[in-house]
C-alpha positions in Angstrom: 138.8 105.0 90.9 138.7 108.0 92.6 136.7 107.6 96.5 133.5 110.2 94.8 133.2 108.0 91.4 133.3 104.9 94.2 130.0 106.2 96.1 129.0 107.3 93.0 128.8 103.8 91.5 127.7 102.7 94.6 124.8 105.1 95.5 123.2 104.0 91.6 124.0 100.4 92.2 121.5 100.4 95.0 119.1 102.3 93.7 118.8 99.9 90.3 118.6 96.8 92.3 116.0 98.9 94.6 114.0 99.7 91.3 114.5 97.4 89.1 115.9 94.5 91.6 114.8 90.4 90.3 112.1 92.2 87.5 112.4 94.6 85.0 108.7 93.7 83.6 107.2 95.1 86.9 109.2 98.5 87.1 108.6 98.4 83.5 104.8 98.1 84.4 104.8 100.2 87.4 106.3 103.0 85.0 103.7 102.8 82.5 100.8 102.5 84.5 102.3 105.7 86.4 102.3 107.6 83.1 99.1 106.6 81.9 97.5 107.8 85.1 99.1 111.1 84.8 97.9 111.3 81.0 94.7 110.4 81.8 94.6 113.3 84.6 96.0 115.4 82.5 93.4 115.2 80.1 91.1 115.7 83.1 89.3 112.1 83.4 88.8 110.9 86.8 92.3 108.4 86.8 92.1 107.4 90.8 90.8 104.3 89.5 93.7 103.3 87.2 96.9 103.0 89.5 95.2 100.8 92.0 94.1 98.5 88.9 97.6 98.5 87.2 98.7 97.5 90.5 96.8 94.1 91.1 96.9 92.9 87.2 101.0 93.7 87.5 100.9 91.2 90.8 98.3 88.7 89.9 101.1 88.3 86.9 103.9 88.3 88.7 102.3 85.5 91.0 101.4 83.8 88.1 104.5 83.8 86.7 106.5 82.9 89.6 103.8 79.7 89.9 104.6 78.5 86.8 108.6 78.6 87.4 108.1 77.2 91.2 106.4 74.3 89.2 109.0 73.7 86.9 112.2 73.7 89.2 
């Protein structure tokens, strides 16, 4: 493997564990709530609300979730 194709691999390595790292379900959240804030600016409603909302439900699940698996082990 060529030394650019190494840093390459490398440089997207990082930045999927970075994104995406233990969770997919939360980037996969964060993503959606992201695009439903822009469509629901875009379609000029007041959407400040809606990230900051996304953002607690998506940890209070996550917290939940890792509860439930803390209790199990």
């Amino acid at each position: 493997m060529s030394r650019i194709a190494g840093w390459a691999r490398g440089f997207a390595s990082f930045w999927w564990d970075f994104i995406i790292g233990d969770d997919w379900t939360l980037a996969a959240g964060v993503i959606l709530a992201i695009s439903a804030t822009v469509a629901l600016a875009h379609h000029a409603i007041d959407a400040w609300w809606f990230l900051p909302l996304a953002v607690l439900t998506l940890l209070a699940l996550s917290l939940t979730r890792a509860a439930r698996a803390a209790r199990k082990a």
